[in-house]
Short mmCIF file of the C-alpha atoms (twelve columns), coordinates in Angstrom:
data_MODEL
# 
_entry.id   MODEL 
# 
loop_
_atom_site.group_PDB 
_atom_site.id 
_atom_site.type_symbol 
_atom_site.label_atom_id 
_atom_site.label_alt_id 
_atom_site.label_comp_id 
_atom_site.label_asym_id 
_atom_site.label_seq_id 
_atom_site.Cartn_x 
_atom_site.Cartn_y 
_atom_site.Cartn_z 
_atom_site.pdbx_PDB_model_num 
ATOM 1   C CA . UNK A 1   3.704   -55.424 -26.775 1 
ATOM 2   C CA . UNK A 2   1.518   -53.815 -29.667 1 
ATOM 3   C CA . UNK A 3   0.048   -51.918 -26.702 1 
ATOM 4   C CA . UNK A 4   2.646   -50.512 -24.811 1 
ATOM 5   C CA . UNK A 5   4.150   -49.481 -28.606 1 
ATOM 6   C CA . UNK A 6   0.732   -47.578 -29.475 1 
ATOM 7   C CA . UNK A 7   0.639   -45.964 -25.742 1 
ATOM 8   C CA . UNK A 8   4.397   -44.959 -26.272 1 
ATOM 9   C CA . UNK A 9   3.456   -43.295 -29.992 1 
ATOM 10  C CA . UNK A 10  0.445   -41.383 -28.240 1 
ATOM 11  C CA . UNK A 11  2.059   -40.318 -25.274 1 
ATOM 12  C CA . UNK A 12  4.589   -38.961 -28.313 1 
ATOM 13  C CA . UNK A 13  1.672   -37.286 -29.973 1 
ATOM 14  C CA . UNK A 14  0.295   -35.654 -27.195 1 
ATOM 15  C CA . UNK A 15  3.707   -33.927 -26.105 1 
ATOM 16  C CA . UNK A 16  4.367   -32.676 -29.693 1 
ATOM 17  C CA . UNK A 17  0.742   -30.730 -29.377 1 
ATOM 18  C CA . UNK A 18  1.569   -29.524 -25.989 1 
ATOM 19  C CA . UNK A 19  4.397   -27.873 -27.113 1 
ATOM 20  C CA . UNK A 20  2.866   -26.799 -31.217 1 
ATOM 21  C CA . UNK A 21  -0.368  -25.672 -30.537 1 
ATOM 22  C CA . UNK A 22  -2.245  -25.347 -34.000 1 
ATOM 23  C CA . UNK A 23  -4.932  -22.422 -33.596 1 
ATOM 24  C CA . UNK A 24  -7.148  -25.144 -34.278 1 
ATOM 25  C CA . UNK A 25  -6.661  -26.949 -31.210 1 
ATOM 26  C CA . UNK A 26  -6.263  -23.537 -29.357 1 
ATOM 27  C CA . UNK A 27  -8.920  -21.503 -26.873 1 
ATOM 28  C CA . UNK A 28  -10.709 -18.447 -28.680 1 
ATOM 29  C CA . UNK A 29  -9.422  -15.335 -26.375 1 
ATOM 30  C CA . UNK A 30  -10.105 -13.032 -29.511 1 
ATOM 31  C CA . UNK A 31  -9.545  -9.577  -26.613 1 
ATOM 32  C CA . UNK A 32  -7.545  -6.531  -26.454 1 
ATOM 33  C CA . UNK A 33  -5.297  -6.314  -23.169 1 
ATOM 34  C CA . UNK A 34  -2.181  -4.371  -21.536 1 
ATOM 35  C CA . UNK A 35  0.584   -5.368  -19.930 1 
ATOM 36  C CA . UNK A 36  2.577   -2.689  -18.108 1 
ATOM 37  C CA . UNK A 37  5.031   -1.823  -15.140 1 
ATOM 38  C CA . UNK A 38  5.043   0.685   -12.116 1 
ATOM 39  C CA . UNK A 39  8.840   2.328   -12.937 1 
ATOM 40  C CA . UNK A 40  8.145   3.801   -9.048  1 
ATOM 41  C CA . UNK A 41  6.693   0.880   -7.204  1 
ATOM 42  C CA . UNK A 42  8.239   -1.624  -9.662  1 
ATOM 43  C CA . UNK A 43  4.518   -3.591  -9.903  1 
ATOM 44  C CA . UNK A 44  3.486   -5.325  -13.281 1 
ATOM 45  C CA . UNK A 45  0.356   -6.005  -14.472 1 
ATOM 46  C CA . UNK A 46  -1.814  -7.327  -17.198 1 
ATOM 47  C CA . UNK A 47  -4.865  -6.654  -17.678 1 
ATOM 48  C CA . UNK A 48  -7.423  -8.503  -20.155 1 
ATOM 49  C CA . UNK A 49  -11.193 -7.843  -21.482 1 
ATOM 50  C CA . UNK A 50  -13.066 -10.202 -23.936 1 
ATOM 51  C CA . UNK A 51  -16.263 -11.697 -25.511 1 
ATOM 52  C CA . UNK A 52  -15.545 -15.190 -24.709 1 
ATOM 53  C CA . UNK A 53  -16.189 -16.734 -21.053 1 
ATOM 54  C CA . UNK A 54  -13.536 -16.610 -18.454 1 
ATOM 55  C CA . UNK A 55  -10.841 -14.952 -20.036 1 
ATOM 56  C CA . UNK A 56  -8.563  -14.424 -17.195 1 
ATOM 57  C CA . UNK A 57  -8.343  -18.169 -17.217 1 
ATOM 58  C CA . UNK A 58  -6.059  -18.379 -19.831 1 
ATOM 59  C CA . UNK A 59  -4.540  -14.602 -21.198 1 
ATOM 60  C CA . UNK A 60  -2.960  -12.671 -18.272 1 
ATOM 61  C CA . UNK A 61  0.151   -14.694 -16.515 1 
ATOM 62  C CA . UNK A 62  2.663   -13.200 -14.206 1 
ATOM 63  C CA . UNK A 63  5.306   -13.779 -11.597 1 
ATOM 64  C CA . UNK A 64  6.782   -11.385 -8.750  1 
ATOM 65  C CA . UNK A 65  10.020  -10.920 -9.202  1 
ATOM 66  C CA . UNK A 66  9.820   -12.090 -13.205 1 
ATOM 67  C CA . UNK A 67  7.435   -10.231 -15.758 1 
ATOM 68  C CA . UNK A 68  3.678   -10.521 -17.390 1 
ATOM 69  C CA . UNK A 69  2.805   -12.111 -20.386 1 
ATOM 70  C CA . UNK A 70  -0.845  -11.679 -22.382 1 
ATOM 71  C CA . UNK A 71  -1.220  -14.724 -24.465 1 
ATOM 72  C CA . UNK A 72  -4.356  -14.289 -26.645 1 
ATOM 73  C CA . UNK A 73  -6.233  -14.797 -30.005 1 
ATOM 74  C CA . UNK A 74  -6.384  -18.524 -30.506 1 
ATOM 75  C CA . UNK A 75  -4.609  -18.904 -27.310 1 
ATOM 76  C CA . UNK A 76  -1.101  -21.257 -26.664 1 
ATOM 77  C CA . UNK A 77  -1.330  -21.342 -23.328 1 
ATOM 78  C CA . UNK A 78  2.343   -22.384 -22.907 1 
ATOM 79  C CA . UNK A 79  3.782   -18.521 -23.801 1 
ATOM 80  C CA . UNK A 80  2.144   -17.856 -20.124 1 
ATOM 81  C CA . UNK A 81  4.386   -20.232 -18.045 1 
ATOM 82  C CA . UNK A 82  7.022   -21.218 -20.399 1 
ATOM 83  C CA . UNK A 83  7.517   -17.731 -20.984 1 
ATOM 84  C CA . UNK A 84  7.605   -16.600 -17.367 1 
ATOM 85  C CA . UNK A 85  10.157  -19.355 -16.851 1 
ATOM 86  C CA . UNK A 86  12.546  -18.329 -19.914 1 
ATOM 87  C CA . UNK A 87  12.153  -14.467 -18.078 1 
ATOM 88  C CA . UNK A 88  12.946  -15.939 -14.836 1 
ATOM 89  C CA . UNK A 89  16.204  -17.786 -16.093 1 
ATOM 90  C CA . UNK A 90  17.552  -14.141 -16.907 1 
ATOM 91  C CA . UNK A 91  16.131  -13.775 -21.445 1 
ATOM 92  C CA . UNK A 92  14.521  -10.497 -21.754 1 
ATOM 93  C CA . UNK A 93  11.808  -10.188 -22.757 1 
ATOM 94  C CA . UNK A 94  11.890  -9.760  -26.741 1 
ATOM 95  C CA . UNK A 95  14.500  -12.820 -26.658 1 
ATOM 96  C CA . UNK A 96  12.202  -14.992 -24.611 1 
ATOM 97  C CA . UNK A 97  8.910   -13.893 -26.996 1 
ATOM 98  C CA . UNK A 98  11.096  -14.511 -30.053 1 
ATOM 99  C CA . UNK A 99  12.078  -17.852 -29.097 1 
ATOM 100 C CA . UNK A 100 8.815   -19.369 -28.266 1 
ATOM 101 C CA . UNK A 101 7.664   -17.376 -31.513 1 
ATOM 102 C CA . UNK A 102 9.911   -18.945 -33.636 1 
ATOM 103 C CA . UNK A 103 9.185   -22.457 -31.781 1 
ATOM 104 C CA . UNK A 104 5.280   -22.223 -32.432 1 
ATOM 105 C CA . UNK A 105 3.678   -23.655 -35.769 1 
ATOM 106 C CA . UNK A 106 0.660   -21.793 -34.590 1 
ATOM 107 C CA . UNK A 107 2.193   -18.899 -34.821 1 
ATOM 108 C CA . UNK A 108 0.438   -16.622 -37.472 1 
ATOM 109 C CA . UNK A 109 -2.591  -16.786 -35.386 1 
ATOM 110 C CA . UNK A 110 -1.081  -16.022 -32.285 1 
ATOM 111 C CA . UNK A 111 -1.306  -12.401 -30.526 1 
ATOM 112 C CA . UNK A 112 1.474   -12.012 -27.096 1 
ATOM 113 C CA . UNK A 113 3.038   -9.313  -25.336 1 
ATOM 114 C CA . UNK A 114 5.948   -10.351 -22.717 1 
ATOM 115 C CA . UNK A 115 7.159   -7.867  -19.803 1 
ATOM 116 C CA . UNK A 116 9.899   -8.626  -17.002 1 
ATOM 117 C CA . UNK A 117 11.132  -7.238  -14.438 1 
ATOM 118 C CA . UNK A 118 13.265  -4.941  -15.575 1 
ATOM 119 C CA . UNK A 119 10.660  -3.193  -17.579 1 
ATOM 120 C CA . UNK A 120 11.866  -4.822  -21.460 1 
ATOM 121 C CA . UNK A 121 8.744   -4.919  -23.320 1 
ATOM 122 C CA . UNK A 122 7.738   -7.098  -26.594 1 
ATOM 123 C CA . UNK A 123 4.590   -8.043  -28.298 1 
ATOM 124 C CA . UNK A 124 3.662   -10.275 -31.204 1 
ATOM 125 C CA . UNK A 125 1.067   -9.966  -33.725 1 
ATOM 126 C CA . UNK A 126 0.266   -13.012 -36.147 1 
ATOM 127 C CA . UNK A 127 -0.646  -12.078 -39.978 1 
ATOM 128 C CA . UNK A 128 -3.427  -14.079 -39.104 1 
ATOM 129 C CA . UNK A 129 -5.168  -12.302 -36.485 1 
ATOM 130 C CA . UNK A 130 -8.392  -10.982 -37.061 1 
ATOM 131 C CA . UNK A 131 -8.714  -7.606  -38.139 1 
ATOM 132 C CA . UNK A 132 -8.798  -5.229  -36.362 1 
ATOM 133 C CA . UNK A 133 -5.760  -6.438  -34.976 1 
ATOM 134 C CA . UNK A 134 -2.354  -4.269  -33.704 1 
ATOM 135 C CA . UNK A 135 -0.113  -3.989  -30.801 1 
ATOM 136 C CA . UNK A 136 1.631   -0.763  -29.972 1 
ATOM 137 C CA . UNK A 137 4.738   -0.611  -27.440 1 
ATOM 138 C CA . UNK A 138 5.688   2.035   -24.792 1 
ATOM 139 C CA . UNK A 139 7.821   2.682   -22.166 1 
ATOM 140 C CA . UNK A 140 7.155   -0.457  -19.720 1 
ATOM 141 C CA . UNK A 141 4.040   -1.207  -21.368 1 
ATOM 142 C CA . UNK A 142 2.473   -3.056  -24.550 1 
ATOM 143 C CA . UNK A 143 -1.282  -2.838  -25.386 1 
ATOM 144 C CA . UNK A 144 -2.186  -4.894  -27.903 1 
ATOM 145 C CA . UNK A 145 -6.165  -6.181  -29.692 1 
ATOM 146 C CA . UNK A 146 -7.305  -8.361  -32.197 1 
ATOM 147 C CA . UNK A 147 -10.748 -8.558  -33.429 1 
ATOM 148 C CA . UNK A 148 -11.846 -5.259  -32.897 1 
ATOM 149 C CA . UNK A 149 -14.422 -3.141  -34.042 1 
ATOM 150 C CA . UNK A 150 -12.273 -0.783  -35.438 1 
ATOM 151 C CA . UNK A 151 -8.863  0.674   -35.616 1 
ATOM 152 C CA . UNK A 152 -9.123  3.080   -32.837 1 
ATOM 153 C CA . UNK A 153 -8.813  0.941   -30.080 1 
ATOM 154 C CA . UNK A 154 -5.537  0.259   -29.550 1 
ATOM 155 C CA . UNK A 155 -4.233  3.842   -29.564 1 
ATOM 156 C CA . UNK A 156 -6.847  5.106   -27.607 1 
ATOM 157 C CA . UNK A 157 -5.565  1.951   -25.129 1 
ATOM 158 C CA . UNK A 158 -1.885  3.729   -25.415 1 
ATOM 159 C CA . UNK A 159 -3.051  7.235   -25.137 1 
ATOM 160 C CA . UNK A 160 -5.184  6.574   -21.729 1 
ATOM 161 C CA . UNK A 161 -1.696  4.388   -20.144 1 
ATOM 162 C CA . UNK A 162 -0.535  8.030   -20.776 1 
ATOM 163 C CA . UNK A 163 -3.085  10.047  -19.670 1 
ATOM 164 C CA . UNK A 164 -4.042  8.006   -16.340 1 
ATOM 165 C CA . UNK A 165 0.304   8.524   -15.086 1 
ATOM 166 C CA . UNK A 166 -1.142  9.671   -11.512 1 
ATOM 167 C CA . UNK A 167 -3.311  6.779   -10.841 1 
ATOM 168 C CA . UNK A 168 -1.661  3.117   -8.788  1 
ATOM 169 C CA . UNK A 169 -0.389  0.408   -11.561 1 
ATOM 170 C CA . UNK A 170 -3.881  -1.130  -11.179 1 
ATOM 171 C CA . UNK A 171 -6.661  1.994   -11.365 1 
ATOM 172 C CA . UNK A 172 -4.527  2.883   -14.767 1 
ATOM 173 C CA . UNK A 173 -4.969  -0.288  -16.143 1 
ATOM 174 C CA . UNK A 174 -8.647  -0.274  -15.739 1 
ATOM 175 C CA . UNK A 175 -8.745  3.125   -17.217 1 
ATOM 176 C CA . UNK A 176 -6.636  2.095   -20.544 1 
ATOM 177 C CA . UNK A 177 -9.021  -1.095  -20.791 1 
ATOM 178 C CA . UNK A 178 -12.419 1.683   -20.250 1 
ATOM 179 C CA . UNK A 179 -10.505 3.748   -22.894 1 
ATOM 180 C CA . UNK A 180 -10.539 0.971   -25.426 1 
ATOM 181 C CA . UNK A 181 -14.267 -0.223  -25.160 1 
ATOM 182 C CA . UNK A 182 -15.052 3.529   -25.684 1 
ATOM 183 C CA . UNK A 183 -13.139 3.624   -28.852 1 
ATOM 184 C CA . UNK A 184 -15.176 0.587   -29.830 1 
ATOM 185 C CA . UNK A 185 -14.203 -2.610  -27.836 1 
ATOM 186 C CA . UNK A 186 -14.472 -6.124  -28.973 1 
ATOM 187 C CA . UNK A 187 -16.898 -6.372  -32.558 1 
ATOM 188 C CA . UNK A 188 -18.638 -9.033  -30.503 1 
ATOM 189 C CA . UNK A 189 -19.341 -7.018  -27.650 1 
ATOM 190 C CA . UNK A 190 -18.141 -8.011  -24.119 1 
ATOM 191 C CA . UNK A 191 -18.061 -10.850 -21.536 1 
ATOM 192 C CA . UNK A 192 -15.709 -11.535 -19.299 1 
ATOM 193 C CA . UNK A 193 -12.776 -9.644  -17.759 1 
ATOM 194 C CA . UNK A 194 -9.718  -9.640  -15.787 1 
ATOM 195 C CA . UNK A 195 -6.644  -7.984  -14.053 1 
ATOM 196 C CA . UNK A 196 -3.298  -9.923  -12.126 1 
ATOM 197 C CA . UNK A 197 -0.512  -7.212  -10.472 1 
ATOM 198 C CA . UNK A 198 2.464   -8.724  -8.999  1 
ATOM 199 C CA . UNK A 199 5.555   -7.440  -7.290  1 
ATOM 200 C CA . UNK A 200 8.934   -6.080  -8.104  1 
ATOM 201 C CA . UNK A 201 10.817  -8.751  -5.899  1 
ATOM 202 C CA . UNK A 202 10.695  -12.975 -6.180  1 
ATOM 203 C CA . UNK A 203 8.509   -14.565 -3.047  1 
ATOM 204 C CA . UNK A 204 8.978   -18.199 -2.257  1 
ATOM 205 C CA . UNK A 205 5.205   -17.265 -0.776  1 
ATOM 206 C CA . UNK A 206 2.628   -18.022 -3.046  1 
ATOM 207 C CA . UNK A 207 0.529   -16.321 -0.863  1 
ATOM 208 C CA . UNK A 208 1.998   -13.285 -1.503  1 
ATOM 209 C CA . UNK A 209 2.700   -13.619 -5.452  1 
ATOM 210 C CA . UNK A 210 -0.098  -11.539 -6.394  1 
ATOM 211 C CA . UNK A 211 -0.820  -8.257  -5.113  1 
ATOM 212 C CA . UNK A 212 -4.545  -7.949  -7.128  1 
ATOM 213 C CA . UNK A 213 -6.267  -10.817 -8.495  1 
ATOM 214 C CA . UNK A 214 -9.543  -10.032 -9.616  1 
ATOM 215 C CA . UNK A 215 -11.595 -12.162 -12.349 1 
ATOM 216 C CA . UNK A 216 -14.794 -11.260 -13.796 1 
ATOM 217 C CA . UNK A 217 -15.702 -14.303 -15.621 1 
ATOM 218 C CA . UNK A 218 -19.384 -13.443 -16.884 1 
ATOM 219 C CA . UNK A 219 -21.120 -10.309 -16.806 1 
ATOM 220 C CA . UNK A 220 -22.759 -7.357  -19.643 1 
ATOM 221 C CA . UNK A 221 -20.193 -5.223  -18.142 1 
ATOM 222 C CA . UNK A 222 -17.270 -7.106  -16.837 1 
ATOM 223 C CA . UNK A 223 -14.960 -3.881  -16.998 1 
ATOM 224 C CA . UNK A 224 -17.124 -1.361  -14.380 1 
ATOM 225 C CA . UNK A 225 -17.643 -4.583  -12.637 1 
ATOM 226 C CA . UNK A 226 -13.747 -5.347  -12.237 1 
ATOM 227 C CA . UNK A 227 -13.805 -1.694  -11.582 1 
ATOM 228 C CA . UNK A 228 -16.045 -1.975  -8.961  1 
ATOM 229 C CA . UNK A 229 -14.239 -4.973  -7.688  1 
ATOM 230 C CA . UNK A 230 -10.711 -3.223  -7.360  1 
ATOM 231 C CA . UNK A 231 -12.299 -0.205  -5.422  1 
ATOM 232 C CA . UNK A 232 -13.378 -3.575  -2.679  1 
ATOM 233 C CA . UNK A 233 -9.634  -5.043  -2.875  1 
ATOM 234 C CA . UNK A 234 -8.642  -1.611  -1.978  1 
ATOM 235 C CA . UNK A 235 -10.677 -1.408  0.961   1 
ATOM 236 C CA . UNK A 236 -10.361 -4.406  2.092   1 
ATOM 237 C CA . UNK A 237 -6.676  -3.717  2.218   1 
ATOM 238 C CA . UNK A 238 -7.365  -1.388  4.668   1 
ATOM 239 C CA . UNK A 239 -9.571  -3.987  6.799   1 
ATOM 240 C CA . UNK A 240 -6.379  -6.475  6.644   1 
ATOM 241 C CA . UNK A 241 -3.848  -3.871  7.906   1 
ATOM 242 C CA . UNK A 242 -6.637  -2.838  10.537  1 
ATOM 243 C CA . UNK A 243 -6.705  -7.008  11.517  1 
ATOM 244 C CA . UNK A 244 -2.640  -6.818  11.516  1 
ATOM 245 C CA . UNK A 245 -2.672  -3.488  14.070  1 
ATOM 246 C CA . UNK A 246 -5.267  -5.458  16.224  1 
ATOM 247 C CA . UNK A 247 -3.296  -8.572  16.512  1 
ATOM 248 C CA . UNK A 248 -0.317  -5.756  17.089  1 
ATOM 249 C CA . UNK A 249 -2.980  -4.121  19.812  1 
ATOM 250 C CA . UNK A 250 -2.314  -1.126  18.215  1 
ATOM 251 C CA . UNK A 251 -5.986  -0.229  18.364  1 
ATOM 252 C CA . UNK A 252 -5.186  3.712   17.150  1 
ATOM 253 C CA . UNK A 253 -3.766  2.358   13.648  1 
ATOM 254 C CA . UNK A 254 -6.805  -0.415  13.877  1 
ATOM 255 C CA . UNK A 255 -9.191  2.423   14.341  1 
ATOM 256 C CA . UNK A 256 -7.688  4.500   11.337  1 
ATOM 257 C CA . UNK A 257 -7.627  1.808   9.051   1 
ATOM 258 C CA . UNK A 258 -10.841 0.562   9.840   1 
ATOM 259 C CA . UNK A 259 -12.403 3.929   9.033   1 
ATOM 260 C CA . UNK A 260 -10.945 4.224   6.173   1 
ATOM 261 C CA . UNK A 261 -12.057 1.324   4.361   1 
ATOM 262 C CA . UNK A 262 -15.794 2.087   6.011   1 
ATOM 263 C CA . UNK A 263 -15.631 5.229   4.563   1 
ATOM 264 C CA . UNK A 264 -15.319 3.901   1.135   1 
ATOM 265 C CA . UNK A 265 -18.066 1.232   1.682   1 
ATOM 266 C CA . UNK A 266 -20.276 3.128   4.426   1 
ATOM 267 C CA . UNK A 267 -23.496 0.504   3.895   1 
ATOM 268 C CA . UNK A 268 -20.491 -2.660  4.639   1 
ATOM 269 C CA . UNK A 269 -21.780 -3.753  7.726   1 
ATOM 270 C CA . UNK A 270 -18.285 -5.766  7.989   1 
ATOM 271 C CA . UNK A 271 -16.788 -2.357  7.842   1 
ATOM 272 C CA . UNK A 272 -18.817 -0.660  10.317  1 
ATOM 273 C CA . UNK A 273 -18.552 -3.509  12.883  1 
ATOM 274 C CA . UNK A 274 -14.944 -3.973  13.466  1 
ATOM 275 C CA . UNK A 275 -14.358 -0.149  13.359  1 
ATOM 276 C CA . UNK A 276 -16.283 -0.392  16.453  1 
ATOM 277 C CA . UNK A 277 -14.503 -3.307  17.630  1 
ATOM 278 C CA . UNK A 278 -11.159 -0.644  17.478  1 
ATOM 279 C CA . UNK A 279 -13.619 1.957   19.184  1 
ATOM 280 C CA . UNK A 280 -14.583 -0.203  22.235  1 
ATOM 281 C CA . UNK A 281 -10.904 -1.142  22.516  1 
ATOM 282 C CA . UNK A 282 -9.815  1.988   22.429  1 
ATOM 283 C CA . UNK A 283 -12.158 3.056   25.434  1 
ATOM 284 C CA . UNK A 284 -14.144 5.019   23.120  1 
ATOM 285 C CA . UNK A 285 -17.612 3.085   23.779  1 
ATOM 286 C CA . UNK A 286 -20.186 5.592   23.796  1 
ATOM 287 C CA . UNK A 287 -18.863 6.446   20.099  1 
ATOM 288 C CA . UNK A 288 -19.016 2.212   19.565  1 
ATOM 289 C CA . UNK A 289 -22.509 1.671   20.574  1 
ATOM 290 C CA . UNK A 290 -24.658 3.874   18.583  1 
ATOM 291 C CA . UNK A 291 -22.318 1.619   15.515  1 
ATOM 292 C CA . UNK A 292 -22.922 -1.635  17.175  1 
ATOM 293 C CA . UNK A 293 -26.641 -0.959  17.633  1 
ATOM 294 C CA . UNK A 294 -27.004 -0.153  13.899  1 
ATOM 295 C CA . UNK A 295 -25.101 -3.064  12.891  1 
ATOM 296 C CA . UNK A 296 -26.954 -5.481  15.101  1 
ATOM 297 C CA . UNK A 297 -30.714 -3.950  14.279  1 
ATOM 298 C CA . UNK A 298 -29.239 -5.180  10.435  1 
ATOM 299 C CA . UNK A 299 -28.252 -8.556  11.339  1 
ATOM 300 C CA . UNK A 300 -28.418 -10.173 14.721  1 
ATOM 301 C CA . UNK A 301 -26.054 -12.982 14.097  1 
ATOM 302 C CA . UNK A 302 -23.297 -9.836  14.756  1 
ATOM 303 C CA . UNK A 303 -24.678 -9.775  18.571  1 
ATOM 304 C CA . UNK A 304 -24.088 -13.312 18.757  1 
ATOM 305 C CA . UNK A 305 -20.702 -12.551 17.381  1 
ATOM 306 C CA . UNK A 306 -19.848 -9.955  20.035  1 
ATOM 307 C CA . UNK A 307 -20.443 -12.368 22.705  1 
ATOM 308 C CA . UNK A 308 -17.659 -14.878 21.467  1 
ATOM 309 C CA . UNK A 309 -15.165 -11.700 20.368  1 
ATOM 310 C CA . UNK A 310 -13.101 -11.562 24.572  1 
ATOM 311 C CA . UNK A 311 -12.691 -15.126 24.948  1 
ATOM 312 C CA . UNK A 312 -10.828 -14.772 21.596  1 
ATOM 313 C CA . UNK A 313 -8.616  -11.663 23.239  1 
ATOM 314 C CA . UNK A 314 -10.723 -9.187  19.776  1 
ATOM 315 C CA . UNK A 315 -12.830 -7.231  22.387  1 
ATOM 316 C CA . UNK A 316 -11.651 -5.941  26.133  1 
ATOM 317 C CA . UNK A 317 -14.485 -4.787  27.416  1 
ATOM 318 C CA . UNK A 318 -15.650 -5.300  31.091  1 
ATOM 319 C CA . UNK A 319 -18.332 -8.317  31.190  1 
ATOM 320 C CA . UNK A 320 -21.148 -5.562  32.244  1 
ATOM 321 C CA . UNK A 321 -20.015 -3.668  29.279  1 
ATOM 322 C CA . UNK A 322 -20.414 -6.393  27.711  1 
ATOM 323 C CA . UNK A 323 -24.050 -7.662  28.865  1 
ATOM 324 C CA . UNK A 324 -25.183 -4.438  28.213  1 
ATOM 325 C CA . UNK A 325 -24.079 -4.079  24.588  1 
ATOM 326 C CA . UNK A 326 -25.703 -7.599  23.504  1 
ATOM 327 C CA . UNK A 327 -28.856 -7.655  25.810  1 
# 
């Protein structure tokens, strides 16, 4: 009986923490970071850069359909989901921030920013943060830092989300978070990075929740590197849509999209191949072979590859076309 009486009082325990995170208990994510919406495309986004490994583990949450939320400094993990929930059951966001504000004994060491769907903005900066620490709000967006090296950062954060107005939702994020290790960045210097963009409408897909999810967990200079990383998601949009018009047999659209995302990564051998995949099936081999030569002089495991590609419907070629290519 004693036991089931001391498992019952630390079952209690642990639920009371779960809920009041002391910044004691809570993950260092000392970072600046944005969270902002698309008013064209209706996209949201958060975006997140820090000295301390795997950031994007625990700062940027969001929900198609619902809002972002940045949770950092010592990190309460809970303002990402509970938050997201309170957004989703129809509190705006400055109501829903407020709330879990008001519920968190933590809270002077806290730093959040909440965003829904309809583009309400709020952020929250603890007394306790360390210095430099501010958040400044905008039309559907919030950048916010703590810790930095100095108090330039965050205004230089707000004055590239204005500057960068022509770029996609994703692009002008990474500019704003370039912008602010310019103006000085993170006093510790810089780790890990990361950046979430989700959609306007709610999916029952979870699939299809997140339009960019991109984590750079480790690196000496996770921003160019997420940079880097978003200019591959882009392209290899491009090589999705070109799989979708293949399975469509819409080999013209195959061929264009293909291209495309081969012109942005012309040394992708990936790239290169299935362009000529949409080439052959197009009836367009003498411009295919000179590509498949190349790309099978890099790698022969492609020839092997080519072989298997009719039986699977990918290739219509005749079988001397065929024999010839791979020989």
């Amino acid at each position: 009986m004693k036991k089931l009486v001391l498992a019952v009082f630390c079952l209690s325990i642990f639920s009371f923490q779960a809920q009041n995170i002391g910044h004691e208990k809570s993950a260092f994510a000392h970072t600046f970071s944005i969270v902002a919406r698309d008013t064209v495309t209706g996209e949201m986004a958060v975006g997140v850069q820090s000295h301390w490994f795997s950031v994007g583990s625990i700062v940027s949450w969001g929900k198609s359909g619902v809002g972002v939320v940045a949770t950092q400094s010592f990190v309460n993990p809970a303002y990402g989901p509970q938050g997201l929930e309170l957004m989703e059951n129809g509190m705006p966001a400055d109501i829903a921030l407020a709330k879990m504000v008001d519920e968190d004994e933590g809270r002077a060491f806290r730093q959040v920013a909440f965003l829904d769907v309809n583009g309400n903005v709020s952020a929250y900066t603890g007394d306790k943060c360390v210095q430099a620490a501010e958040d400044i709000q905008g039309s559907n967006f919030s950048v916010q830092a703590n810790m930095m090296l100095n108090e330039n950062v965050v205004p230089a954060m707000a004055n590239a989300y204005a500057a960068n107005s022509d770029l996609p939702l994703a692009e002008r994020v990474v500019a704003v978070m370039l912008a602010a290790q310019e103006a000085g960045g993170d006093i510790r210097g810089k780790q890990s990075a990361a950046l979430i963009v989700v959609g306007p409408e709610k999916t029952d897909k979870s699939w299809e929740d997140k339009k960019v999810d991109l984590r750079v967990d480790d690196h000496e200079t996770p921003i160019m590197e997420l940079g880097r990383l978003l200019k591959v998601h882009r392209a290899y949009e491009h090589m999705n849509k070109g799989d979708l018009a293949v399975e469509a047999n819409d080999m013209e659209k195959a061929l264009q999209e293909y291209g495309t995302a081969e012109k942005m990564f012309p040394e992708n051998l990936e790239m290169k191949y299935w362009k000529a995949v949409a080439l052959a099936n197009s009836g367009r081999m003498e411009e295919a072979r000179p590509i498949f030569k190349k790309v099978f002089a890099a790698d022969e495991n492609w020839k092997e590859m080519t072989k298997r590609l009719p039986a699977s419907g990918l290739l219509n070629i005749s079988e001397e076309e065929l024999d010839t290519l791979t020989k």
